[in-house]
C-alpha positions as CSV (number, residue, x, y, z in Angstrom):
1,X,-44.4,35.8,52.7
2,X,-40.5,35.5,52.3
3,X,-39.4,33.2,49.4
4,X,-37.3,30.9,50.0
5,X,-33.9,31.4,49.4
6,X,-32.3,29.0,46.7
7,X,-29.1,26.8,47.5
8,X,-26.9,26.6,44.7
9,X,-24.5,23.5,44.7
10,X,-21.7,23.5,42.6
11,X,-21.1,19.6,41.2
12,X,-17.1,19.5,40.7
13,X,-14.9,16.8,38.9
14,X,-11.3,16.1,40.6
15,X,-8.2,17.8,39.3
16,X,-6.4,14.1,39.7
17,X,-9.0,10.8,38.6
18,X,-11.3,13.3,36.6
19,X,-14.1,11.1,38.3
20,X,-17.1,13.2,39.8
21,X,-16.2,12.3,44.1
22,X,-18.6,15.4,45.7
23,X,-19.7,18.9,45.8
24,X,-19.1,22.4,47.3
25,X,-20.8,25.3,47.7
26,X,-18.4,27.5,46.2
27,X,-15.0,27.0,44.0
28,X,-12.6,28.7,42.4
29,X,-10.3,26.5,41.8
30,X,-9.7,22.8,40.8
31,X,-9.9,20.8,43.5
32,X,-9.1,16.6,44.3
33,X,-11.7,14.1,45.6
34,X,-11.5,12.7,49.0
35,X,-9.5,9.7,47.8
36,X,-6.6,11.8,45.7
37,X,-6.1,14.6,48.4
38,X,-3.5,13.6,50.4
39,X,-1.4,13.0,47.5
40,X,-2.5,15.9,45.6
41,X,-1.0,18.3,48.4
42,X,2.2,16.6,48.0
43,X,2.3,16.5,44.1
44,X,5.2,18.8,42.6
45,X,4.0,18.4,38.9
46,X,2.6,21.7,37.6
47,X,-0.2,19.7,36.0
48,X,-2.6,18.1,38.4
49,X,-5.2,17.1,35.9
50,X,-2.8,14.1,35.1
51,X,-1.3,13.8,38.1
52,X,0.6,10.3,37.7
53,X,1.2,7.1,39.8
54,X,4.7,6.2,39.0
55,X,7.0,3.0,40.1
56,X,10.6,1.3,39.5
57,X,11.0,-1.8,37.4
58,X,13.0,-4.6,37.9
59,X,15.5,-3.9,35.0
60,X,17.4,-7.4,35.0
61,X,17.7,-9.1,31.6
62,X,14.1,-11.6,31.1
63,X,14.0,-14.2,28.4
64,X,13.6,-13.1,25.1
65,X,10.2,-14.2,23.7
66,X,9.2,-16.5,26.4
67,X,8.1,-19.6,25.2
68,X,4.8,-19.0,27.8
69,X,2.9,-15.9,28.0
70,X,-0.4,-15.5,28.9
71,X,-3.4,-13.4,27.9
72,X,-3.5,-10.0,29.0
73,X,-7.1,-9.1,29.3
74,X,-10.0,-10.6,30.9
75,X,-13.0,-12.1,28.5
76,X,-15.3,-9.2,29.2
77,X,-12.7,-6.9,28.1
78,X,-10.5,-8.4,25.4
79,X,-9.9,-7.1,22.2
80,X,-12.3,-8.2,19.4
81,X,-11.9,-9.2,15.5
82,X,-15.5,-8.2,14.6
83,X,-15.1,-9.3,10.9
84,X,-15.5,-6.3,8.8
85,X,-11.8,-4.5,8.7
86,X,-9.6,-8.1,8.9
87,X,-6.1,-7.8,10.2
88,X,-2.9,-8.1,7.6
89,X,0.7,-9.1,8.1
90,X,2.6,-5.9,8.0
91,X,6.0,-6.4,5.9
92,X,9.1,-6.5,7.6
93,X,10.0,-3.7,5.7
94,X,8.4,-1.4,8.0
95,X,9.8,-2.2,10.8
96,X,13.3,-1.4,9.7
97,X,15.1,2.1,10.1
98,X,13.0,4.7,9.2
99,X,10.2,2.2,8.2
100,X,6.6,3.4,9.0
101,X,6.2,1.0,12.0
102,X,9.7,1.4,13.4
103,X,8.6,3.1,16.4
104,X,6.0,0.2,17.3
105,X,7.3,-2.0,19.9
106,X,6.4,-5.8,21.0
107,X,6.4,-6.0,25.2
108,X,6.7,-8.6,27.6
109,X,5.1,-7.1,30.6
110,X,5.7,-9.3,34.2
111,X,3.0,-8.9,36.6
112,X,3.6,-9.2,40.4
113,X,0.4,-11.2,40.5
114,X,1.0,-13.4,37.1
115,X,2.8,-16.6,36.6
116,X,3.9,-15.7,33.3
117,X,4.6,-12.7,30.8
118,X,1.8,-10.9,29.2
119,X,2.3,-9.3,25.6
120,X,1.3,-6.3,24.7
121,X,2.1,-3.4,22.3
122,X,3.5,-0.1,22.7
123,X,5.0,3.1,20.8
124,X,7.9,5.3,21.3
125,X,6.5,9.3,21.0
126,X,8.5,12.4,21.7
127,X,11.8,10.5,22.1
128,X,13.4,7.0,21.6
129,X,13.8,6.3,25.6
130,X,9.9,7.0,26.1
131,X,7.0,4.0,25.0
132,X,3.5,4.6,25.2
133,X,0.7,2.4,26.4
134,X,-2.6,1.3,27.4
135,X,-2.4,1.9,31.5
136,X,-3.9,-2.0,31.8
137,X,-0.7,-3.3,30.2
138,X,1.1,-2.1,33.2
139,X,-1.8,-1.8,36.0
140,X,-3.7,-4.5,35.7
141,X,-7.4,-5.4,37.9
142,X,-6.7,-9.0,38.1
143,X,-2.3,-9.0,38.0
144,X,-1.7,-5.6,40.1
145,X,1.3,-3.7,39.3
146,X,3.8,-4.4,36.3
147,X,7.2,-5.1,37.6
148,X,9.2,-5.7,34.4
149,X,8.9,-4.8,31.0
150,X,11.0,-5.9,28.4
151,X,10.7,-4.0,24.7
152,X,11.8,-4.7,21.5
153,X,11.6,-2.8,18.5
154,X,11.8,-4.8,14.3
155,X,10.5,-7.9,16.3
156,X,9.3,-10.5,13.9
157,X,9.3,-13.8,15.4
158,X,10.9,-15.7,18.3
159,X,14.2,-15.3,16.1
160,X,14.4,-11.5,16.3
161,X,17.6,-11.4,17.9
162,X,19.4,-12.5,14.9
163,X,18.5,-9.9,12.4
164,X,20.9,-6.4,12.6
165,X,17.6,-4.1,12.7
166,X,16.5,-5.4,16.2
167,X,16.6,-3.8,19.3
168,X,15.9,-4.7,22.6
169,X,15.4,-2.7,26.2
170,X,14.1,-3.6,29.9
171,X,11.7,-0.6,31.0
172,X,13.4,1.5,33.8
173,X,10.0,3.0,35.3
174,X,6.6,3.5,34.7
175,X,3.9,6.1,34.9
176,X,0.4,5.6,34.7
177,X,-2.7,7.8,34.9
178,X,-4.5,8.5,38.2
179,X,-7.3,8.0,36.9
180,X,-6.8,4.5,36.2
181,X,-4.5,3.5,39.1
182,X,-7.4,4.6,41.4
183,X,-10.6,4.0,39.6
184,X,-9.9,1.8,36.6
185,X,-11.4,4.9,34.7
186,X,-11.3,3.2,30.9
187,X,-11.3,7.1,28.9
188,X,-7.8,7.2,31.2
189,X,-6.8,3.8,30.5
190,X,-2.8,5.1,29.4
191,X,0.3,4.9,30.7
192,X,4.0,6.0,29.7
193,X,7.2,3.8,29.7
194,X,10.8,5.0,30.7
195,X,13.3,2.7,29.1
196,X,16.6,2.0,30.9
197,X,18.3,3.5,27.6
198,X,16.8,5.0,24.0
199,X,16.8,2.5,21.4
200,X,19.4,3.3,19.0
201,X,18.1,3.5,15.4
202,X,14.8,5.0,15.7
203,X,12.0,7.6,15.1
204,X,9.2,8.5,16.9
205,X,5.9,8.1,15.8
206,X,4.0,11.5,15.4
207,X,1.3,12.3,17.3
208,X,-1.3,15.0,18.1
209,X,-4.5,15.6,20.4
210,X,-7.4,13.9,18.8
211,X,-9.7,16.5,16.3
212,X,-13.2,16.5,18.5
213,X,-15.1,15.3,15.6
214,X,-14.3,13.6,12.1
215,X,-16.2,12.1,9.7
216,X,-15.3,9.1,6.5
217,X,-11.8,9.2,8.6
218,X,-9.4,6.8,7.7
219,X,-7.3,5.8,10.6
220,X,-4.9,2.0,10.6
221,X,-4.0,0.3,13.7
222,X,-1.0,-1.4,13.5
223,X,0.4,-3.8,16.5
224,X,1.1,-7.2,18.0
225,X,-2.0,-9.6,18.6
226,X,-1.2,-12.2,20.2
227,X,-3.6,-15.2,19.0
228,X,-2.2,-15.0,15.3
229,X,-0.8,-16.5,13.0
230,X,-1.8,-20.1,13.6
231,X,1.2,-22.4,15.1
232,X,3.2,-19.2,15.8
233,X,0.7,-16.4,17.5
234,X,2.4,-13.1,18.7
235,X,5.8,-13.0,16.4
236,X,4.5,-10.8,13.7
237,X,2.8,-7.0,13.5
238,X,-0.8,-7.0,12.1
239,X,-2.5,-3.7,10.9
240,X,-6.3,-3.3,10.5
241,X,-7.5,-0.4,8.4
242,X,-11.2,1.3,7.9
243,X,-13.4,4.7,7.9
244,X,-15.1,6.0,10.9
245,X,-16.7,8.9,12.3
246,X,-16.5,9.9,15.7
247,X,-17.7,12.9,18.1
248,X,-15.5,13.6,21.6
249,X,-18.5,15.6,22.3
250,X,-21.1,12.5,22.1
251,X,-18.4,9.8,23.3
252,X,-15.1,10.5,24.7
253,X,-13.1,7.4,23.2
254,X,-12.8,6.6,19.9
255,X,-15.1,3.4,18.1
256,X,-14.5,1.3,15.3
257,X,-15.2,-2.2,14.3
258,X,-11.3,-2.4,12.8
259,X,-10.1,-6.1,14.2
260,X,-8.1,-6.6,17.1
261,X,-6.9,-9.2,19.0
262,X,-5.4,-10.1,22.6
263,X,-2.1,-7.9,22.7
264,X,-3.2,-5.2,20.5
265,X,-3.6,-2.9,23.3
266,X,-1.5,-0.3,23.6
267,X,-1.8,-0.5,19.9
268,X,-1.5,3.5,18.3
269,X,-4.2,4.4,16.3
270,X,-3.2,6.1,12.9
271,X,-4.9,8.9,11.3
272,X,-4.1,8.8,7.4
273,X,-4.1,12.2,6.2
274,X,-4.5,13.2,2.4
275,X,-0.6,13.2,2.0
276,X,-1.1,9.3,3.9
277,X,1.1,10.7,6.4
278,X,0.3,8.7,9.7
279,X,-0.1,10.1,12.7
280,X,-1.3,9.1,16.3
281,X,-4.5,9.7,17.4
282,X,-4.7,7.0,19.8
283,X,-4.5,4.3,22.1
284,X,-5.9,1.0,21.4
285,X,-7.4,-0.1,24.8
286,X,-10.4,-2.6,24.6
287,X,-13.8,-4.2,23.4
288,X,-17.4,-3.1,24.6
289,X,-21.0,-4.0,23.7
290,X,-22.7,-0.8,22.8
291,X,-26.3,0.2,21.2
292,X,-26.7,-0.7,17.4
293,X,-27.0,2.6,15.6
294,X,-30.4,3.3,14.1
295,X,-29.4,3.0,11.0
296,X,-28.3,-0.7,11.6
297,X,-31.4,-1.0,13.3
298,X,-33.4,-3.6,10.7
299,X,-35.3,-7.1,11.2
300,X,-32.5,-8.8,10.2
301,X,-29.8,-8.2,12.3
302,X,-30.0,-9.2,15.6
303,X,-29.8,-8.0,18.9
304,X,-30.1,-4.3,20.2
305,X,-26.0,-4.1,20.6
306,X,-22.6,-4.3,18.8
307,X,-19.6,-5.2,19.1
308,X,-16.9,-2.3,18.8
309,X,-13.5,-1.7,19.9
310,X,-12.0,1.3,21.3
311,X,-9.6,3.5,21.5
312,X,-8.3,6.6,24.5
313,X,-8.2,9.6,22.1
314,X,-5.4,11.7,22.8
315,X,-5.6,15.2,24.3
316,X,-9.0,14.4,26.0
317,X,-10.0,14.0,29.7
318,X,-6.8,15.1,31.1
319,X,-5.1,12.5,28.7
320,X,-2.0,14.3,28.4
321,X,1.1,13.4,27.1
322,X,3.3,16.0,27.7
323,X,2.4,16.1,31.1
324,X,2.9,12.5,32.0
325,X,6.5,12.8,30.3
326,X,7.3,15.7,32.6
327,X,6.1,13.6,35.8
328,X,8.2,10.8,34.6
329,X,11.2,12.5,33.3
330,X,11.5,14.6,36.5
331,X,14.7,14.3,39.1
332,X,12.1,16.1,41.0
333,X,9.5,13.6,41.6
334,X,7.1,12.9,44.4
335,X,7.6,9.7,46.3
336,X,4.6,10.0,47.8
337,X,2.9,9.3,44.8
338,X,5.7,7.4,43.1
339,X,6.0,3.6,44.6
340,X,8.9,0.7,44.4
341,X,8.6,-2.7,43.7
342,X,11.0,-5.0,45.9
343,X,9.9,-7.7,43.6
344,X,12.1,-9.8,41.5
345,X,11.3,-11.8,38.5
């Protein structure tokens, strides 16, 4: 009797959403999904794995500090203060030339389908023209596409535009992963901003891809929630410090249970190094229930879950910097993948 011959099926990821979207019986090469193909053949950036949706923003002047913003984030997926690493004023200090949170910028993000500004946080990296984000702040489920953005850097309080260290810039364009424009994929929940011009009188933070496992690491968050301080929530920078561990090999994002609030995401998410040099590990995006660790598993604590909050950690999952720059920063760039907003705020 002849055995049966065995059918090997190769499982794939795509090259574009890094989601799993069907199989092939032999590949030698990276390959999109059904829903990023037609794009993908048109994309001109050398890094697929990344491969961007980018669009135009309404660059007219917004009001500064609107007196009416609403929350980002829905209730399933807001940011959390969880009690054990509280969040502290930062001094304005920081926040002046060459201070350690110079770089850290307060948005007001438009939405096409929102009635008023959201607030959010974000970070200039590589250069002063080029904020980082979480993708949600500009691609929201609920509020669709961003389609302004207004940033300011040394903001502290609705006043800012009095004091010499302030700054201010409308966004120019925006580019956010693919993976999140077409499958709200939360480990690709980022997204770069384009100002309209650099800020003047700034550094960028530093940054690197995420180490695949630490252990007793200190990290500080450091950004703009917006439910705080009472009678004036929003106008000041918070940071939240505390030791983790984490594994990219276990769990691609980063945990912790530092405290956060609604427009902490986009947040950057410090490493402190022996020499408590900061650098950026990653992006502060949301909230989420997950299983109690065994060792918190006693009779009295209850409930099988946990509150944590979470962070994209950088250099993971096609999370890639550098290549979201070069989409964005490209005279080059594919229209086909790159949309325009006619609307006006």
């Amino acid at each position: 009797m002849v055995p049966k011959k065995k059918r090997v099926v190769w499982v794939w990821l795509c090259c574009c959403c890094s989601n799993g979207r069907g199989m092939s019986l032999l590949i030698d090469k990276l390959l999109p999904c059904n829903c990023c193909c037609i794009t993908y053949h048109r994309q001109s950036c050398r890094h697929p794995t990344t491969a961007p949706v980018a669009w135009d923003l309404d660059q007219c002047k917004t009001k500064l500090a609107p007196a009416i913003t609403q929350i980002l984030d829905d209730d399933s997926e807001s940011e959390a203060a969880l009690g054990k690493n509280p969040q502290d004023p930062v001094d304005k200090k920081h926040l002046k030339p060459r201070g350690k949170y110079r770089a850290i910028c307060k948005l007001f993000v438009t939405f096409e389908g929102a009635l008023f500004p959201t607030e959010a946080t974000g970070w200039c990296l590589i250069e002063n023209g080029i904020v980082a984000t979480a993708g949600h702040c500009v691609y929201h489920k609920v509020h669709g596409r961003a389609i302004a953005i207004e940033a300011h850097i040394s903001y502290h309080g609705a006043d800012s535009e009095l004091r010499k260290t302030h700054e201010v810039r409308m966004a120019a364009d925006v580019a956010v992963h693919r993976g999140w424009h077409g499958n709200f994929s939360r480990e690709n929940d980022i997204a770069l901003i384009r100002l309209s011009n650099p800020f003047d009188d700034v550094l960028p933070l530093k940054w690197k891809p995420c180490p695949i496992q630490g252990e007793r690491m200190q990290i500080v968050i450091a950004g703009y929630p917006g439910d705080i301080p009472a009678g004036r929530p929003g106008q000041y920078m918070y940071e939240s410090k505390g030791m983790i561990d984490w594994d990219l090999q276990q769990d691609p994002t980063l945990i912790y249970r530092l405290d956060t609030s609604p427009g902490n995401s986009g947040s950057p998410v410090f490493h402190v190094g022996e020499d408590q040099e900061l650098v950026v590990i990653g992006v502060h995006v949301c909230t989420e229930a997950i299983e109690r660790p065994v060792n918190e598993l006693r009779s009295d604590r209850a409930g099988p879950f946990i509150q944590v909050n979470k962070a994209i950690a950088i250099g993971h999952k096609g999370n890639n910097f550098d290549n979201l720059r070069q989409y964005l920063m490209s005279p080059n760039k594919d229209f086909g993948t790159r949309g325009s907003n006619s609307f006006k705020v």
